[in-house]
C-alpha positions as CSV (number, residue, x, y, z in Angstrom):
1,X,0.0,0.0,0.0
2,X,1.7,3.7,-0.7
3,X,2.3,5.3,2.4
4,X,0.6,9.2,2.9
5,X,2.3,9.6,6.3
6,X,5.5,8.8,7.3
7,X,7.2,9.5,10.7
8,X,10.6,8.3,11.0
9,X,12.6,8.9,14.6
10,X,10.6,12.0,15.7
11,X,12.0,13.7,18.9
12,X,10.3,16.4,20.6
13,X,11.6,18.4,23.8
14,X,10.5,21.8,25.1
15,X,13.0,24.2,26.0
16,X,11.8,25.7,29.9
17,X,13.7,28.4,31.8
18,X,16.5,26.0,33.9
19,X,15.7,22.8,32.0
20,X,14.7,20.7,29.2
21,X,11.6,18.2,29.1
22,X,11.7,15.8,26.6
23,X,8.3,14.2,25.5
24,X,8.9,12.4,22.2
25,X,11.6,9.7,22.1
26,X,12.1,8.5,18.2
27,X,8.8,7.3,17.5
28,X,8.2,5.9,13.6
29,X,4.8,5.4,12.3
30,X,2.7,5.2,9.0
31,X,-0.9,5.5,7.2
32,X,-1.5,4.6,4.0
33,X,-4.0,6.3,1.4
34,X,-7.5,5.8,2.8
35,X,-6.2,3.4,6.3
36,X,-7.4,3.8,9.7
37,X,-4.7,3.9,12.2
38,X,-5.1,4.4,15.9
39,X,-2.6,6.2,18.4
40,X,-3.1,4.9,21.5
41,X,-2.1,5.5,25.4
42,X,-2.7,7.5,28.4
43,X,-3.1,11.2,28.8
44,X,0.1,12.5,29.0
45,X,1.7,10.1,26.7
46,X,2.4,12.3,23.4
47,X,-0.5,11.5,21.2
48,X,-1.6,15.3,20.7
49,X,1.7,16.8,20.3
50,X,2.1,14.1,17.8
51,X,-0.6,15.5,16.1
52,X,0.1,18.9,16.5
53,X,3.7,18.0,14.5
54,X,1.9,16.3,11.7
55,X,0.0,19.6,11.1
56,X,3.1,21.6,11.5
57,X,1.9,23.8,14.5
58,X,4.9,22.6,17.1
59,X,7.6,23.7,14.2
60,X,6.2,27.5,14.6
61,X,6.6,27.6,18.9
62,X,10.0,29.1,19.6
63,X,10.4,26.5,22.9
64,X,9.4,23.1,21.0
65,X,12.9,21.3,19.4
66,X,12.2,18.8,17.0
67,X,13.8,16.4,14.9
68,X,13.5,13.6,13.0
69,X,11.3,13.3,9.3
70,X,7.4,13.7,9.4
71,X,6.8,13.2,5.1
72,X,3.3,13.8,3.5
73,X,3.3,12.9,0.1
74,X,6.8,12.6,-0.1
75,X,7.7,15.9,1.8
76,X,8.9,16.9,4.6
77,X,6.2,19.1,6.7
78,X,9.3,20.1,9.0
79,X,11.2,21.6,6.5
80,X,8.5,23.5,4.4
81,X,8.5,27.0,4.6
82,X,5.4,28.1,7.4
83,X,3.4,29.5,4.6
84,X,3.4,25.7,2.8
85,X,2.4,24.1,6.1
86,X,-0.4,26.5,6.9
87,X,-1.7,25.8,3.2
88,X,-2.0,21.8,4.1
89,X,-4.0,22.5,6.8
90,X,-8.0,22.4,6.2
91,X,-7.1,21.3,2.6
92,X,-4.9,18.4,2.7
93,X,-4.9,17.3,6.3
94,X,-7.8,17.8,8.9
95,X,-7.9,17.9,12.6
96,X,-11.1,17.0,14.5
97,X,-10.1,18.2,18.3
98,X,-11.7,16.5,21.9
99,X,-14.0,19.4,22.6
100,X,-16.2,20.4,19.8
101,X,-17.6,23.4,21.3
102,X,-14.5,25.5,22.3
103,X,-12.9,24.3,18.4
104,X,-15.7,26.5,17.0
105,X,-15.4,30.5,17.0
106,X,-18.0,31.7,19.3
107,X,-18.4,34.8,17.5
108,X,-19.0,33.8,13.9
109,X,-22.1,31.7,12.3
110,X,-21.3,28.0,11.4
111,X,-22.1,29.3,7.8
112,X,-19.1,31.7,8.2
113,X,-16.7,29.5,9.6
114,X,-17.9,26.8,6.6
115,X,-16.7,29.6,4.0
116,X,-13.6,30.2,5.3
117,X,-12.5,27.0,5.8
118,X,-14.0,26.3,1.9
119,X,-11.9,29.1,0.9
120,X,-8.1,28.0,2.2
121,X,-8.7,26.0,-1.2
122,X,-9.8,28.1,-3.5
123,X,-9.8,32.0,-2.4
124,X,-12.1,33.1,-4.9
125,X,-14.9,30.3,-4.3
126,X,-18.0,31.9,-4.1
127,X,-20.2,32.3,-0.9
128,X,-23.5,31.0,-2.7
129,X,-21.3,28.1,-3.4
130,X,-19.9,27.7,-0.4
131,X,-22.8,27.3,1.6
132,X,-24.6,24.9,-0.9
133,X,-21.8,22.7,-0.2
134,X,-22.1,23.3,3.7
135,X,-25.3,22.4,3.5
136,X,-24.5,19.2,1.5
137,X,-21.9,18.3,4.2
138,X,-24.4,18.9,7.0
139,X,-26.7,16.6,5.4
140,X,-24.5,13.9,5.3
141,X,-23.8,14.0,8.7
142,X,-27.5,13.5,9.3
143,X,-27.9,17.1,10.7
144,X,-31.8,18.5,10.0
145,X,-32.8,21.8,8.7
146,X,-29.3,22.1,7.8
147,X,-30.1,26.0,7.2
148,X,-31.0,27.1,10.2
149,X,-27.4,25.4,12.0
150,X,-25.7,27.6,9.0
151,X,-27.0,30.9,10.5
152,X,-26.3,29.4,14.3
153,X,-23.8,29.8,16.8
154,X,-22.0,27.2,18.3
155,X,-23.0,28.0,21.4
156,X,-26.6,27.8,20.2
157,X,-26.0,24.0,19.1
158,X,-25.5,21.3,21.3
159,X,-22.3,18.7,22.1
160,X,-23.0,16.3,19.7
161,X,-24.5,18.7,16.9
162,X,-21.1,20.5,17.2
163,X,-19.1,17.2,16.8
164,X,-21.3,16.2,13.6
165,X,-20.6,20.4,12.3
166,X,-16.9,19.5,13.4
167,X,-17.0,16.4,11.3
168,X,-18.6,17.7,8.4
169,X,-16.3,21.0,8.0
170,X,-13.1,18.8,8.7
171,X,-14.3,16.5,5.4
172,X,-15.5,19.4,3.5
173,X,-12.2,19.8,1.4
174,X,-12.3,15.8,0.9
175,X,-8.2,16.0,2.5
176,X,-6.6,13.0,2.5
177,X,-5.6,12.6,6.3
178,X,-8.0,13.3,8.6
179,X,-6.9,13.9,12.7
180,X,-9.1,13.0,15.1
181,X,-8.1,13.8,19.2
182,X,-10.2,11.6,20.9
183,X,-13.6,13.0,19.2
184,X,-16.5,12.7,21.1
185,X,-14.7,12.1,24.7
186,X,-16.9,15.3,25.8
187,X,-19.9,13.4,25.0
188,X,-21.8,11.4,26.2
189,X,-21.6,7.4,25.5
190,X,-24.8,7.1,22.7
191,X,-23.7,10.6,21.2
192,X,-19.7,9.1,21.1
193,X,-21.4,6.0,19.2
194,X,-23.2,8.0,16.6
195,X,-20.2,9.8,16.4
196,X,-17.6,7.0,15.8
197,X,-20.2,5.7,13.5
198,X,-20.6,8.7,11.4
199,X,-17.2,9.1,11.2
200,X,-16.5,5.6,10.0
201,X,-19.0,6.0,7.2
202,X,-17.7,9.4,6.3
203,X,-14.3,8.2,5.6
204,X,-14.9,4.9,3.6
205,X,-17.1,7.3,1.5
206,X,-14.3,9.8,0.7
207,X,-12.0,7.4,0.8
208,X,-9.7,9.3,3.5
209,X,-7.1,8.6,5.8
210,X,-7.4,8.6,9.9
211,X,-4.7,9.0,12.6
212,X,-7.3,8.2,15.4
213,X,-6.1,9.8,18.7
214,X,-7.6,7.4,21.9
215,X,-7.3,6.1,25.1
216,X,-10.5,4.1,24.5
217,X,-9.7,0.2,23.8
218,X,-13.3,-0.6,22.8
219,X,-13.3,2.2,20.6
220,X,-10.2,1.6,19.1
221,X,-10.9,-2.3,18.2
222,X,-14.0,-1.1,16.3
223,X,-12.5,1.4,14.5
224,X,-8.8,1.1,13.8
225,X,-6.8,-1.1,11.0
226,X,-3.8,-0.8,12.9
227,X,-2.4,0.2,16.3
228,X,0.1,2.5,17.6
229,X,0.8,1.8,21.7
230,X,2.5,4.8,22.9
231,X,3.7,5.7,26.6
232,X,6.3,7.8,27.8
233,X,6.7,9.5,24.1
234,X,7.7,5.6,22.9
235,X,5.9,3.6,20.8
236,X,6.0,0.7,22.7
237,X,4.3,-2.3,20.1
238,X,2.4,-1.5,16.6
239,X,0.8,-4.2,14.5
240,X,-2.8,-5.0,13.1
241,X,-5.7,-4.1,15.2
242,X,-7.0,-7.8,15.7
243,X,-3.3,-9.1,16.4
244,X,-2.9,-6.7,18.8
245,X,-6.0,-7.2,20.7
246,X,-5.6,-11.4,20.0
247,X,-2.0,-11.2,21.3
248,X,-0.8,-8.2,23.4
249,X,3.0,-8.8,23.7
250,X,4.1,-5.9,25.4
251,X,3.4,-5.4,29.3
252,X,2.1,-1.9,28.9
253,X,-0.2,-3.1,26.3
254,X,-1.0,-5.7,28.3
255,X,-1.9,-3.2,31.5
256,X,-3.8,-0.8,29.0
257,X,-5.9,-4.0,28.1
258,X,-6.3,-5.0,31.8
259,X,-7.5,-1.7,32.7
260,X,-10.5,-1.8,30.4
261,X,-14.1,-1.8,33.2
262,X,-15.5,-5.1,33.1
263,X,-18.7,-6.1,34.2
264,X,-17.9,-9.1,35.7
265,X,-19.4,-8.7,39.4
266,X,-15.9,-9.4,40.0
267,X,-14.6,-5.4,41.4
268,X,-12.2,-3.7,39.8
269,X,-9.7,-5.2,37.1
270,X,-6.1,-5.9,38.8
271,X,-3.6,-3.5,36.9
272,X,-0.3,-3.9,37.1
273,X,2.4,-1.4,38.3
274,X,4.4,0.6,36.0
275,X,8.1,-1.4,35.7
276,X,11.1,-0.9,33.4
277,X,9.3,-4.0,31.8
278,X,7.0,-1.2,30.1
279,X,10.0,0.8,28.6
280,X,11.2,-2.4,26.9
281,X,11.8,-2.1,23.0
282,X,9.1,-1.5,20.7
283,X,7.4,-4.7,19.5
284,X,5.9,-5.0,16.1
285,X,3.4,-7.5,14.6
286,X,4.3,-6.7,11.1
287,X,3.7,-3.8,8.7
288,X,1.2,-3.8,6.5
289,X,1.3,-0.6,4.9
C-alpha cells in the first residue's frame, strides 16, 4: 500500500527556563492512502503533540525542538516554509479536536466558519457556493434543517450537533488525512457511538485517511486497521488491530488491556504497576502498509 504519512525517529523536547523536558523519544509510524490507524495511550503520553507535528503547529513555537522526518506525500512538513504548512491545513490534512464546542469560534455563524474553511482551497470560491456545499456536508452527517445550523452559533448547538458540524467541516475539502483527538470524549456514550459511526462511514465514503487519537480500547478495536501503543513518548508495540488485541506482547499493552471496566461482578480489574518491563523495546506484529 503507498504510504501518505511517514514519521521516522521524531523527537520532541521543550526548551523551559532551567531545563529541558523531553516528550517524544524517536517514534516511527505510518498510514496509508485511505487506512485507519489508531494512536493509543494515556493522557500524558504524546499522542496530541504528535498531532500537532503532523500539522506543523509545534515547528512554529519558539520553545518546542524537533527532529527527526514527518513526510506527507513525499515531503517533509518540517522543512517546508510556514506558509506551505499553513496551506496543508483544512485542505490536505484535517484535525477533528476533543471538545467540539470550544474548536468552533464563538463569534462567527457556522455558515461563516464553513466559507472560510472552503476558501483555504480556493480564495475566490463563491459564498453562494460555499454554503450549498455546507449544507451538502451537514446533510451527510445527518444534521436536520441544515439551514438554520448555517446561520447558528456554536454555542446555540448542542455537544453532539457540534461534533457532527466538526465532522462535516473537517471532510469538507475531501483532505486526505483526517486527525481525530479523541472525538467525542466530551460526550456522552450514545452521542460518542453515533459519532464513531458517522465518522467511519464518512471516511470509507471519501475514501480518506485517519490517525485516530484514543485512550479508548473498545473504541479503538472497532474502528482502527492498525495500532500504535505509545507511553512515555515511545511507541512501545504496533501491528494490526486484531493481532494486537488477539495477542498483546508488550506489558504496557498488556496493562492498558487490563484496565478496560469489566462487568464481571468481580470489582475492579487488577492493573499492574508501571516497571522498566514497560519501557522495553518496541514490539511490532508486522507492517502492512
Amino acid at each position: 500500500m503507498t504510504k501518505l504519512l511517514e514519521i521516522s525517529d521524531l523527537t520532541l523536547s521543550f526548551k523551559e527556563l532551567f531545563a529541558t523536558t523531553d516528550v517524544l523519544h524517536g517514534i516511527s509510524l505510518s498510514i496509508a492512502a485511505g487506512e485507519r490507524v489508531a494512536l493509543v495511550g494515556e493522557s500524558g503520553s504524546g499522542k496530541s503533540v504528535t498531532a500537532r507535528i503532523i500539522l506543523g503547529l509545534l515547528q512554529e513555537t519558539k520553545t518546542a525542538h524537533i527532529t527527526g522526518d514527518v513526510v506527507f506525500e513525499g515531503k517533509d512538513i518540517s522543512g517546508m516554509v510556514r506558509r506551505d504548512r499553513a496551506r496543508l491545513r483544512g485542505t490536505e490534512m484535517s484535525m477533528i479536536f476533543q471538545d467540539p464546542t470550544s474548536s468552533l469560534n464563538p463569534t462567527f455563524t457556522i455558515g461563516r466558519q464553513f466559507i472560510e474553511i472552503l476558501r483555504r482551497r480556493d480564495g475566490n470560491r463563491a459564498k453562494a457556493d460555499c454554503l450549498l456545499r455546507a449544507t451538502e456536508m451537514l446533510d451527510e452527517v445527518s444534521i436536520p434543517n441544515p439551514e438554520r445550523v448555517l446561520a447558528s452559533y456554536a454555542f446555540q448547538l448542542s455537544g453532539g450537533m457540534n461534533q457532527r458540524v466538526m465532522i462535516a467541516m473537517a471532510l469538507a475539502n475531501q483532505p486526505k488525512l483526517l486527525l481525530a483527538d479523541e472525538p467525542g470524549t466530551a460526550l456522552d456514550v450514545s452521542v460518542q457511538a453515533q459519532t464513531l459511526d458517522l465518522m467511519r462511514n464518512m471516511v470509507t465514503d471519501h475514501r480518506t485517511a485517519v490517525l485516530f487519537i484514543s485512550h479508548n480500547l473498545g473504541v479503538v478495536r472497532e474502528f482502527a486497521d492498525r495500532v500504535f501503543v505509545i507511553y512515555r513518548g515511545n511507541i512501545v508495540e504496533d501491528g494490526p488491530t486484531a493481532a494486537i488485541f488477539a495477542d498483546p506482547r508488550h506489558a504496557y499493552t498488556r496493562a492498558l488491556m487490563s484496565a478496560v471496566p469489566r462487568i464481571t461482578g468481580a470489582g475492579l480489574p487488577e492493573v499492574p504497576e508501571v516497571s522498566e518491563a514497560f519501557l522495553a523495546p518496541q514490539i511490532s506484529h508486522g507492517d502492512v502498509a
